[in-house]
N, C-alpha and C positions, 0 to 999 in steps of 0.2 A: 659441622662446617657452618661458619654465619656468612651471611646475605653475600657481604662484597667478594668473599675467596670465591663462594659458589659462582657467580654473576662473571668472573675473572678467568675461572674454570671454560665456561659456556662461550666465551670470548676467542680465547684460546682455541677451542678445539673448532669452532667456526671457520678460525683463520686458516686451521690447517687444512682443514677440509676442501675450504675456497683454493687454495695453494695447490694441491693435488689436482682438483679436478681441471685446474689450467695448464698444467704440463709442467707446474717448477721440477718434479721428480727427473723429468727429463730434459733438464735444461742442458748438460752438457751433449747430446746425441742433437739438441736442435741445432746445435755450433756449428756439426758437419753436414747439414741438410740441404746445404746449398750448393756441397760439393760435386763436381760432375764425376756419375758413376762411371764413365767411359774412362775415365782416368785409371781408376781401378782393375777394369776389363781389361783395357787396352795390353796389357802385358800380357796377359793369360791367353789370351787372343794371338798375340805374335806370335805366342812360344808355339800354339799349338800350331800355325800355320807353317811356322818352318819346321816342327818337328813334324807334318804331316809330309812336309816338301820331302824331309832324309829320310823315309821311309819307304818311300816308292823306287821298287825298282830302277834300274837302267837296261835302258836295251843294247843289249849287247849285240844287236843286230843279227845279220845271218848267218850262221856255221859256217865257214869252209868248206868246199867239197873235199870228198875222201878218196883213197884209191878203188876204194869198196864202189863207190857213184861211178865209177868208169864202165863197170859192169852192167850195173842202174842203168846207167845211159843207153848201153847198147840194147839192152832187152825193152827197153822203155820205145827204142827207135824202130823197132819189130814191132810192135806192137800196134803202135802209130802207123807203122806204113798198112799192115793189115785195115785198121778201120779206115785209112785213106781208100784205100780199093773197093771196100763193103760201101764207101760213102759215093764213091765212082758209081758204082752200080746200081746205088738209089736214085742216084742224079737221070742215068739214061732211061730209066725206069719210070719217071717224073711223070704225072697225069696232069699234073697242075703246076701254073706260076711256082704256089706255094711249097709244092712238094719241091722242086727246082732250087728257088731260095737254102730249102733247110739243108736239102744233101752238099749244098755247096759252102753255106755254113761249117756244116760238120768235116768238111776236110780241111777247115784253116786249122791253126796250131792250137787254140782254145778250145776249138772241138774234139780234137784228138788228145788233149792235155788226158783228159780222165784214166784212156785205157791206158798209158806212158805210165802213169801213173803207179796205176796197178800193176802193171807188169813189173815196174821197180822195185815197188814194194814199201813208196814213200807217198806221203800226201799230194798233192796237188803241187801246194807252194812250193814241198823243200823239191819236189821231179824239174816242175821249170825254172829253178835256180840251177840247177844239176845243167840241164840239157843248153839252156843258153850259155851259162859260165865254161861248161866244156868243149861246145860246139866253137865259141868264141877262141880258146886258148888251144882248140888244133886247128883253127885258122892260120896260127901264127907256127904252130909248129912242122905245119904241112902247108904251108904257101903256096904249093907249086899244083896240091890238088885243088881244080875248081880256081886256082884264082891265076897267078903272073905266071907266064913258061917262062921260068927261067933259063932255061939251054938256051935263049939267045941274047941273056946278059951277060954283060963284062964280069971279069971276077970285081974289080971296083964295086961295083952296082951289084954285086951278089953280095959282097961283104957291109953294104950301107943296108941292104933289105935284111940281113940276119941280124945285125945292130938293131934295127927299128925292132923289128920283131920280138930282139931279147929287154928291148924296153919297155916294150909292152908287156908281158910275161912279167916282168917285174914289177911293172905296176899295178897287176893282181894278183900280188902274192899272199895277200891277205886272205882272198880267198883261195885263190888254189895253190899251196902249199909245196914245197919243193918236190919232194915224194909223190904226188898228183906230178906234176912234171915229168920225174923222171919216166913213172910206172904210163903214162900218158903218151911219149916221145915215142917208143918204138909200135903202138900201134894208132899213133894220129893221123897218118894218111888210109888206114883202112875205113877208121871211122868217119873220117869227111868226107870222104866217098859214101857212106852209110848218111851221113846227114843230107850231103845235096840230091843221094837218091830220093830221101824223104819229101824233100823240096819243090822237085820235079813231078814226082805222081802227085804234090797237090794242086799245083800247076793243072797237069791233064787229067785228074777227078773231077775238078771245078769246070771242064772244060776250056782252059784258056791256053792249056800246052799242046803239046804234038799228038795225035790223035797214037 
């Protein structure tokens, strides 16, 4: 090799060198460097939000009661009155302010929610869904217990209260279901009498009803 190929050689390879070490290698990647990465994201990001959004559940809210919870209920209402009475007798028992307070406590419906409970044989929540939903729906099927005499309405006025009443009845039918109605009707006046018993000794457990 003479002088000038050599010297031409050295030249060359200089140039390449200098060229590399300043980024020409990557001149098309430095094109998209100024691009914003959130563009990019930005979709993978949506997809996962809404596909997180269709994966979650819906509440289907609360069960309907069954004809099976009519039973529930009344064993549940025995029960409740039992701790009403035990909670009477803590009350007259009472040493202290405080002791006073709690026994009076324990005969509201929260207090006695636990043993209703147990005696049902359902939790907590689905017992006072039961007790209020049925209590509520042989209000309207037993009117006459605990609420209006009717023997001295008109039939008028007895056929506008059985109207109102089957409107209502309708309008929870979502939870209690036609068959709760039916199997419900022929004993809703024993049991509203069982419920406003219940009512009444917590009345005069607490002290504030008929001695």
């Amino acid at each position: 090799m003479n002088l000038d190929r050599l010297v031409s050689a050295i030249a060359t390879g200089l140039l390449l060198a200098g060229f590399y070490a300043c980024g020409g290698h990557d001149a098309k990647p430095d094109s998209d460097a100024g691009a914003d990465p959130s563009q990019d994201a930005a979709p993978a990001e949506g997809a996962s939000a809404e596909d997180a959004a269709g994966s979650q559940p819906t509440d289907p809210g609360p069960k309907p009661v069954t004809v099976a919870d009519i039973d529930r209920w009344e064993r549940g209402m025995a029960a409740e009155l039992e701790a009403v009475h035990a909670a009477g007798e803590k009350r007259k028992a009472a040493k202290t302010g405080d002791d006073t307070v709690s026994a009076m406590m324990a005969v509201q419906d929260q207090g006695t929610l636990e043993s209703g409970a147990k005696a049902a044989g359902v939790d907590g929540e689905r017992y006072n869904l039961i007790r209020s939903t049925l209590s509520e729906t042989a209000s309207y099927l037993a009117p006459s217990v605990g609420g209006i005499d009717t023997t001295g309405l008109s039939s008028d006025q007895r056929a506008q209260m059985n109207q109102d009443n089957a409107a209502q009845l309708d309008r929870m039918k979502e939870t209690v279901p036609p068959d709760v109605i039916s199997a419900l009707t022929p004993r809703a006046a024993e049991l509203r009498k069982k419920d406003l018993e219940l009512v009444a000794a917590r009345l005069k457990a607490s002290g504030m009803g008929a001695p």
